[in-house]
N, C-alpha and C positions, 0 to 999 in steps of 0.2 A: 347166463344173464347178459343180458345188452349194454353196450357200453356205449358212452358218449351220446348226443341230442338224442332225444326220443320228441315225436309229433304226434298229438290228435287230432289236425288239424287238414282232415281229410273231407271235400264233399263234392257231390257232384251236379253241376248247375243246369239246368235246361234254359236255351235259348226265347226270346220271344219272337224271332223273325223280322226285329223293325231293323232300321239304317237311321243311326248304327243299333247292332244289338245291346241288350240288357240280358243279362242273364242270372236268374234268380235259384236260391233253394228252394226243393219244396216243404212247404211245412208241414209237421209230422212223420218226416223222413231221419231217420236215425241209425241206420245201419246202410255204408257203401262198400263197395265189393270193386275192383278195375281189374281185369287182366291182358296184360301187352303180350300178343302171339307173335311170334318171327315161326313163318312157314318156312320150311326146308325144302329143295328138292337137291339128288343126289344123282352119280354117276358113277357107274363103274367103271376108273381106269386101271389099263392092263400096266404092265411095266412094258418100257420098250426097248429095254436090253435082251430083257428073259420073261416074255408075256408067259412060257407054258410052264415056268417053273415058279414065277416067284407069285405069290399071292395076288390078286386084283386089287387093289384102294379105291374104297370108296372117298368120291370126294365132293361134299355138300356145301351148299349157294344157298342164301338167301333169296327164296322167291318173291311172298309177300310178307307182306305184315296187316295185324289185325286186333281191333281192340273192342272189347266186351264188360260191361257195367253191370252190378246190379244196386239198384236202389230198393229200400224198403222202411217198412214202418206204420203208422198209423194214417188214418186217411183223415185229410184234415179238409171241411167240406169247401173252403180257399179253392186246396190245389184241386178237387178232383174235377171240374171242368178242363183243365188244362191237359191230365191225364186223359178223361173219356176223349178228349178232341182227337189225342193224338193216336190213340189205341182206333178210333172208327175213320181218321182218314187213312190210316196206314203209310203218312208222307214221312218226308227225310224234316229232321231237325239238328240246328244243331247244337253240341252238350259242349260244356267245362269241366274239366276234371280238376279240380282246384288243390292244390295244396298249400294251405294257406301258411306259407311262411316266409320269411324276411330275406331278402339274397343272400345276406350272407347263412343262412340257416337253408338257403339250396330250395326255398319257394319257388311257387312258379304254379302254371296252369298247361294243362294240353287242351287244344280247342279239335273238335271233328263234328263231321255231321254222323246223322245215327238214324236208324229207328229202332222203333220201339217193337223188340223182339216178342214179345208176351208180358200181362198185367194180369198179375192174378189179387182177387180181393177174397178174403177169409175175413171170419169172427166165429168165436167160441162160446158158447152159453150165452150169456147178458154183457160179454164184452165189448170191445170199442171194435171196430172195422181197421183189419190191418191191410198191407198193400204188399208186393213184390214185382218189381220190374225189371224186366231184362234185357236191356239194351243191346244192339249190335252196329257198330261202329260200321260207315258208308263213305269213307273214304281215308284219307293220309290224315292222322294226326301230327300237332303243331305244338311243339312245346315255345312257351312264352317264358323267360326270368320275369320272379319277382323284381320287383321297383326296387 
């Protein structure tokens, strides 16, 4: 079991493009996903007392880094012009990764630009239209402290 602060207080915001930006949820979105990549590359170094007896080491660098979203939920008929727009230009926008919490509770936001890796929409018998989106981060994210 977890100990000390626990947060719900995850979401993640799409840019609107103006100066300055606004960046809004979408509504009807209720489940967020973020995962932060650090890409590795590696080398084989020999020893250089005793290359042919003692084992090679490998030793691994951070090359890049990369970060990937997914949003999902219900399609709320608000946000889906916003979604189709970005889904049939296939341009860069860009996201907030909010965590909405108080500095001293370690809040703060990543800013990056993105697109929109795939959007898929589903529904089930007589049910509501649900969404899934899967974002792919398009350059360095920016961590901000909360205020």
């Amino acid at each position: 079991m977890g100990t000390g602060n626990q947060t719900t207080r995850l979401v993640i915001q799409l840019g609107d493009g103006e100066d300055p930006e606004v960046f809004a949820h979408t509504c009807g979105a209720n489940t967020f996903g973020v995962t932060l990549t650090n890409n590795l590359g590696e080398n084989v170094v020999l020893d250089c007392d005793d290359p042919l007896d003692v084992p090679a080491a490998i030793v691994r660098h951070l090359e890049s880094q990369d970060t990937s979203c997914t949003i999902a939920g219900m399609v709320s008929t608000a946000a889906w012009p916003t979604w189709r727009a970005w889904a049939d230009s296939g341009s860069e926008k860009n996201i907030k990764i909010f965590l909405d919490e108080s500095a001293a509770n370690n809040g703060g936001d990543w800013t990056l630009p993105a697109y929109l890796e795939s959007l898929e929409l589903g529904k089930e018998n007589g049910g509501k239209v649900t969404f899934t989106a899967n974002i792919s981060g398009a350059g360095q994210r920016v961590w901000t402290d909360a205020i």
